[in-house]
N, C-alpha and C positions, 0 to 999 in steps of 0.2 A: 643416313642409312641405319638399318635395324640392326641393334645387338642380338647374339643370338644363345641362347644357351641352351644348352643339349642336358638333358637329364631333369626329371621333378624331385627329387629326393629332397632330403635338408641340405645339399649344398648348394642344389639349383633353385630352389625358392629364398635362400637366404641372399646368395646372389643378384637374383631379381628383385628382389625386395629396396635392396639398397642401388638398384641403378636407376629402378623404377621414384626413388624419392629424389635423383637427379634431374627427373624430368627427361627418361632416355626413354627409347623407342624401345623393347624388348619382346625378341619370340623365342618361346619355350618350343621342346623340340623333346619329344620321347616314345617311349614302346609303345603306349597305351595300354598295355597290360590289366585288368581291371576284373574286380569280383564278379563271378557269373552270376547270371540272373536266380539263378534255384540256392543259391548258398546267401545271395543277399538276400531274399527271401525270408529265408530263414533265419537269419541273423532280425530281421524286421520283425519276421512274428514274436520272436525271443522279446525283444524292445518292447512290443507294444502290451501283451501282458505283464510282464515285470517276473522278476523272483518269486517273489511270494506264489506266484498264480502258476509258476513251473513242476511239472511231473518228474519225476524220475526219469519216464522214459524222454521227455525233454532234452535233460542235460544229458543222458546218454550218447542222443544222437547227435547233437552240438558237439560232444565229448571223441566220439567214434573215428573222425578222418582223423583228426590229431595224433590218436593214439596208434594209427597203422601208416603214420609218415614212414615213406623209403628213407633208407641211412642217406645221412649226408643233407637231407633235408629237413627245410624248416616249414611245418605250413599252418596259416590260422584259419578261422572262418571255413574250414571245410574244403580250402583250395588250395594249389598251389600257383593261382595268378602272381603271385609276388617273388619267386625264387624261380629262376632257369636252373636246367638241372644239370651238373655240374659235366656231363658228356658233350655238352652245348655247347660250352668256352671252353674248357681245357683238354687236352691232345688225351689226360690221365689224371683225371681227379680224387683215384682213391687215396692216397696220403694228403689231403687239402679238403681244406673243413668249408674252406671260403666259395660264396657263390654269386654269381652275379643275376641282376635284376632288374625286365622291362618294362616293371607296371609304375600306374602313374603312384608317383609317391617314391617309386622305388623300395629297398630294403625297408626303409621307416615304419612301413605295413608289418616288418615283422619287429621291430623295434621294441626291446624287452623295456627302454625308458627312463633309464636311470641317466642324468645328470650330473655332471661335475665341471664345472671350468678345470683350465689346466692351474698345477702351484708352478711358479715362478721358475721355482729352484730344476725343475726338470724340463723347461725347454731351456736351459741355458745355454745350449748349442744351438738354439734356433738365431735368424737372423733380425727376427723382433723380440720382442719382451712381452712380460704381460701386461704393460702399461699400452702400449699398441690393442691389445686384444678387449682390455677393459671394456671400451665404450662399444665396441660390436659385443659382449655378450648384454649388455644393458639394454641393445637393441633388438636383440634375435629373442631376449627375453619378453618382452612388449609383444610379440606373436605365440610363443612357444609356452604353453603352461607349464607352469611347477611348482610339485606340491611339496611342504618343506619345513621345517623351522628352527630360528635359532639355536648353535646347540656348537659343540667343542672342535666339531669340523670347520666350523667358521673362519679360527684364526689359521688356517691353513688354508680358505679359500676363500679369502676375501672378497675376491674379484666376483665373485655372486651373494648378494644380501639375500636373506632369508627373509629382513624383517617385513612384516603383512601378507606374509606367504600362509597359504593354509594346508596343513599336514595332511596327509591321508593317516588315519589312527593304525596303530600299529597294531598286529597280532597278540592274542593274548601270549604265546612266545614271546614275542618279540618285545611288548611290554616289559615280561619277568628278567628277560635281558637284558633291558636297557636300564631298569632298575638295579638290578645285582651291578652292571659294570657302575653306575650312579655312584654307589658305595665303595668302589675303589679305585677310584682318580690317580690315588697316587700308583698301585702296585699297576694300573696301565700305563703309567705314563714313565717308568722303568720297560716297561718290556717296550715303549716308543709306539705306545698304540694310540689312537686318536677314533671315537667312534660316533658316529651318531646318525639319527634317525635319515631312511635313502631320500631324496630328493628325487624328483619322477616327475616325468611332461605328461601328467594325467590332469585333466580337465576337475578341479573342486564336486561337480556331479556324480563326482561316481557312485554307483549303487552296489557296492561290497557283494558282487555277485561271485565270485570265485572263479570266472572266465577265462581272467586275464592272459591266460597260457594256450587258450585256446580262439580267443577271437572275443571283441567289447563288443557285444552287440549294440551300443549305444553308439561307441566310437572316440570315449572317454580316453581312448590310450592314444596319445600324437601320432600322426599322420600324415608328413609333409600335402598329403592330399588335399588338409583343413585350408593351407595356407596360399596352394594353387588355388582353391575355388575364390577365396576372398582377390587373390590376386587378377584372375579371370572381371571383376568387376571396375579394374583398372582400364580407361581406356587409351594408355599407352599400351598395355600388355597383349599378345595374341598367342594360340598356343595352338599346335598343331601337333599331329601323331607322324612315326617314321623313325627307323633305325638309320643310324650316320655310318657311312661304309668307309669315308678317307674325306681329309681336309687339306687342302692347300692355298696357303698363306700368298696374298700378294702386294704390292706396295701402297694400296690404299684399300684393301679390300679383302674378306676370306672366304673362300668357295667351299662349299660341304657336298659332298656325293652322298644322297641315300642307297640303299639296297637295291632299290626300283630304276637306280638312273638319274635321278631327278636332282640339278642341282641347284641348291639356295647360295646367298652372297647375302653377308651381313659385314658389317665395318668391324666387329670382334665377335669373336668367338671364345665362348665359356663354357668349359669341359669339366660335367658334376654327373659322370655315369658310375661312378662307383669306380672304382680302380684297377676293376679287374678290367671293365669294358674302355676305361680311360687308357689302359694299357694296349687293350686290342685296337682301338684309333687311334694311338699313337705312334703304334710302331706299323699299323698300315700306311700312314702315314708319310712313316720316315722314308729318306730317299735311301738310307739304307740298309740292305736285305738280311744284314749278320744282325743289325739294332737288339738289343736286350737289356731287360730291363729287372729292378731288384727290390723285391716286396719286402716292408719290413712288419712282422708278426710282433703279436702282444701276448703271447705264452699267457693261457688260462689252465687251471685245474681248479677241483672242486673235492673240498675235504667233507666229508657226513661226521657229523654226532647226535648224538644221543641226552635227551632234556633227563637230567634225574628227577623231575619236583612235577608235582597237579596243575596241569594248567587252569584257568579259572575258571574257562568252559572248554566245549571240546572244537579242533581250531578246524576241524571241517563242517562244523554248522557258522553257517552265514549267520552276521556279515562279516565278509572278509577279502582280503583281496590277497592275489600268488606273485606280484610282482615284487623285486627287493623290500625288504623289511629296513632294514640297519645297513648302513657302510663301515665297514675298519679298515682306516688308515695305518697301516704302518711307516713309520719313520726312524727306520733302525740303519742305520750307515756301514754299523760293521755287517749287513747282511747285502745291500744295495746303497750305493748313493740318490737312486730315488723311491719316490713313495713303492709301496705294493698295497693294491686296493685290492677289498675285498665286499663283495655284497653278500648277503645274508640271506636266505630265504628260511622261512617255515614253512607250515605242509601245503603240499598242492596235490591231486590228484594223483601226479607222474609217480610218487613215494610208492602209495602201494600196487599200483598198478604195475610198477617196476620188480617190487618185489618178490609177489604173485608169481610173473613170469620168471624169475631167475630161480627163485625158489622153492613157489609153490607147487611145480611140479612133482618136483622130488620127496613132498613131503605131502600125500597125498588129505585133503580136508584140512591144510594149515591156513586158510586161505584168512582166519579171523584172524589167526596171530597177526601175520603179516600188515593186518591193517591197522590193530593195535600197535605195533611196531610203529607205523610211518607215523601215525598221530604225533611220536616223539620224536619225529626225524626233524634236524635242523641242518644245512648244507649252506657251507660258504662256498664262493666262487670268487677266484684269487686269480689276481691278473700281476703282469708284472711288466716291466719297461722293458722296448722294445731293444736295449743295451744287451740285455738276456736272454732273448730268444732265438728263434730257427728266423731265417729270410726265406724268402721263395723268388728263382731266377724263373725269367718269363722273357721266354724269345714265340715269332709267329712259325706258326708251321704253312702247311702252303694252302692247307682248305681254310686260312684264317682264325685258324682256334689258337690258343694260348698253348705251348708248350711249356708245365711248369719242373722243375727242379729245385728240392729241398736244400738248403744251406743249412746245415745242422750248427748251434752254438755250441762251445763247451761250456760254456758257465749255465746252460740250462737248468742241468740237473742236480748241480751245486745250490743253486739260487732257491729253486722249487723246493730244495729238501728242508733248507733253513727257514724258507715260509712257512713251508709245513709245520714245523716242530712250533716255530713263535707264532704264529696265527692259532694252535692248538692250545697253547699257555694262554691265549687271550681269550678263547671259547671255554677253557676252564672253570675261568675267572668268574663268568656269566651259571656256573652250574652245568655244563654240557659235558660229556664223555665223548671225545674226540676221536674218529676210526680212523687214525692216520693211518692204517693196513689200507683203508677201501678210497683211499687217494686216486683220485681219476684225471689224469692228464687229459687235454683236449687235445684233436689233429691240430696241427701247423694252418695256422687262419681262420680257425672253427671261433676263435672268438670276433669276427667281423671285426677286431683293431688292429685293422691291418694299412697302410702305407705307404707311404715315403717313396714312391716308386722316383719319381720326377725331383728329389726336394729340394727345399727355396733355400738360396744360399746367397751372401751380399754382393761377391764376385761370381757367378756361376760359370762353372768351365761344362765340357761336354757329360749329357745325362744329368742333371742338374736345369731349376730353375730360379728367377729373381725373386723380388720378395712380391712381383703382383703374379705369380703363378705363371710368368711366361719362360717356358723352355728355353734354352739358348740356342739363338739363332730367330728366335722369331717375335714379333714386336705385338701382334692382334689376337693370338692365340694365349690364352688363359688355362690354367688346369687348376681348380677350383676345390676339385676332391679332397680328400684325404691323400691320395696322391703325393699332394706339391710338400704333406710334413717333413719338416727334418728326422723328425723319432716321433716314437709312436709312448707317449705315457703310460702309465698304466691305468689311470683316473679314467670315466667314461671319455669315447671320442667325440660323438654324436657331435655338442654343442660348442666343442673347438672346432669341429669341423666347420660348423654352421657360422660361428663365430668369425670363422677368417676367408670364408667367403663373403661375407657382408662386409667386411674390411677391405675386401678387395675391388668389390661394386662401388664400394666409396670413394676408391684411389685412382681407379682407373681412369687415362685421361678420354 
């Protein structure tokens, strides 16, 4: 009988990937969600001139959905095929950043890209190690591009080699930074800092178009989409469209109800919808009606500074690219027992466009400054372990949407403050004048590292699963997501995600 795995994102094709080199029968199972015809279109016309051949009014219009997305949403390409909007799933979305996702690929469409294995020392509550996780990410890397290279991040992440990897070149910012920090190894390595060039699942091709933020017309940015269509040429694999309304588990067998009525029966069942929707099948699921369930959050904010020094040219003429520039690690114990990541960006359009708006009203014809301004805007984005953050309770209400409830941390704002202050001493360092005043917390799950709802434990008692993703109480039922974490890092999740679903296609009997 066919396996069956619900969801295309990176944990349902990571999954597939490794059942399908078993020699197993596998059908993929999702929204079908998919770019409309007039925004591909136009993503294709972009592609097939090139940069050079682009008008003004070109990137404008390219430029234009993006910049009038509703709060709460993420959208590229001119759509919002890839993000359901947050009234969809949840009873009350406005305090909840996090959204869930029908299209093929799932969220990875909006996937900002950045890479990291987990370090060692911070799942050390999990019920594997990294030496389990090693050889799934050596393998999800073989599909997954990434661009990269050797550099001080290394000996804190072993478990992914840089070497023959090909960097995307850095910003002339981000050059001038990486050189000043170059010059003082040791006064970072006092503040417990660790930095280097970001790692990113962007395809070697890229054409420094400046897009990134708003959709690759090429499609240089990963995609779980890339790895369905190679998989689609598998002829164990079959993939069909359809929302999973409720599963039940039976003694050689597990039955799936769609939305429509319609029921499948596959000998296992593998749950990669993201974990808000994994939450919503699950507790419809459950036999019972009180079940509730507990997100665990990766608290993000984002500190702005200011470059004092000329950059060598100016960093909104191409080529160039708006995804992470630079990663800092921090590794400071008296602030956290585990890392606090931070990525880096230099200018992207959103700088003065942001501006503009907050400011330039008030300040009527300021509109140059403001652009001069952002040319020297540099913005880190600090993430911190899920030890530190808010949780989100998620019970069903009766039309089946998610009702969520905030679990506030206290060490939130302790933690964030002390980030602040020593992530600002390390942006110093680099020449930057740090605006710890314009400090921007993010909502509760707005940074998609979000959770542990279900997580894998050696003994699992109730709410809790083993370490092949199966709930307890059930033996063919897998939850593959982010979901089955014990904690949520602070390091990228993506490819731990991806990583211990492939481990888990491997294991499975």
């Amino acid at each position: 009988m066919t396996d069956l795995v619900i969801g295309s994102g990176p944990a349902g094709v990571s999954v597939a990937v490794a059942l399908l080199a078993r020699g197993r029968q596998v059908l993929m199972l999702d929204g079908g969600g998919r770019l409309e015809a007039p925004a591909l279109d136009h993503s294709k016309r972009l592609a097939a001139s090139g940069p050079d051949n682009w008008t003004a009014g070109d990137v404008q219009s390219w430029q234009a959905p993006q910049f009038d997305t509703p709060p709460g949403q993420v959208r590229r390409f001119g759509s919002d095929f890839a993000m359901v909007p947050g009234a969809e799933t949840l009873v009350c979305p406005d305090r909840i950043g996090l959204r869930a996702s029908h299209a093929v690929g799932g969220l990875s469409n909006l996937w900002g890209s950045a890479v990291l294995p987990n370090r060692a020392e911070d799942i050390a509550d999990w019920p594997i190690g990294i030496d389990d996780l090693v050889p799934h990410y050596r393998a999800v890397a073989e599909f997954l591009p990434i661009s990269g290279r050797q550099d001080a991040l290394q000996t804190l992440f072993p478990a992914l080699s840089m070497q023959g990897r090909v960097p995307l070149p850095p910003s002339p910012q981000a050059q001038q930074m990486l050189q000043r920090w170059d010059s003082q190894k040791s006064s970072l390595s006092d503040l417990g800092a660790h930095v280097g060039l970001a790692r990113l699942a962007v395809d070697p091709g890229c054409q420094y178009c400046g897009q990134c933020l708003h959709g690759c017309p090429w499609g240089y940015i990963y995609s779980a989409q890339k790895t369905l269509a190679e998989l689609r040429h598998n002829p164990g694999f079959q993939y069909r469209t359809g929302l999973a309304r409720r599963f039940e588990e039976h003694p050689d067998h597990v039955t799936v109800t769609l939305e429509d009525g319609e029921a499948l029966q596959a000998s296992r069942l593998f749950v990669a919808t993201g974990v808000l929707e994994t939450a919503r099948l699950f507790l419809t699921s459950s036999p019972d009606p009180a079940a509730r369930l507990q997100l665990q959050d990766s608290q993000h904010f984002f500190l702005p500074s200011l470059h004092r020094w000329r950059a060598t040219r100016r960093p909104d003429h191409r080529p160039y690219h708006t995804l992470p520039q630079i990663f800092v690690e921090l590794d400071a114990p008296e602030i956290s027992p585990h890392l606090i990541h931070a990525q880096v960006y230099t200018w992207n359009e959103f700088y003065a466009h942001d501006l503009i708006n907050s400011y330039g009203t008030k300040l009527p014809g300021s509109g140059p400054l403001w652009r001069m301004l952002a040319r020297r805007l540099v913005v880190a984005q600090a993430f911190l372990h899920s030890a530190h953050s808010a949780r989100i309770d998620l019970t069903l209400a009766t039309d089946r949407r998610l009702v969520p409830a905030v679990q506030a941390n206290d060490a939130t704002e302790r933690v964030m403050g002390q980030a602040t202050s020593r992530l600002a001493q390390v942006l110093k360092r680099a020449g930057l004048i740090p605006l710890a005043f314009a400090r921007r917390p993010g909502e509760v799950g707005s940074s998609f590292h979000v959770g542990g709802s279900v997580p894998m434990a050696k003994s699992p008692g109730a709410g809790q699963s083993d370490i092949l993703g199966r709930p307890k109480g059930l033996s063919r039922v897998h939850l593959v997501d982010a979901s089955n974490l014990p904690s949520i890092p602070a390091t990228t999740i993506t490819f731990s995600v991806m990583a211990n679903a492939h481990r888990i296609g491997m294991l499975v009997p």
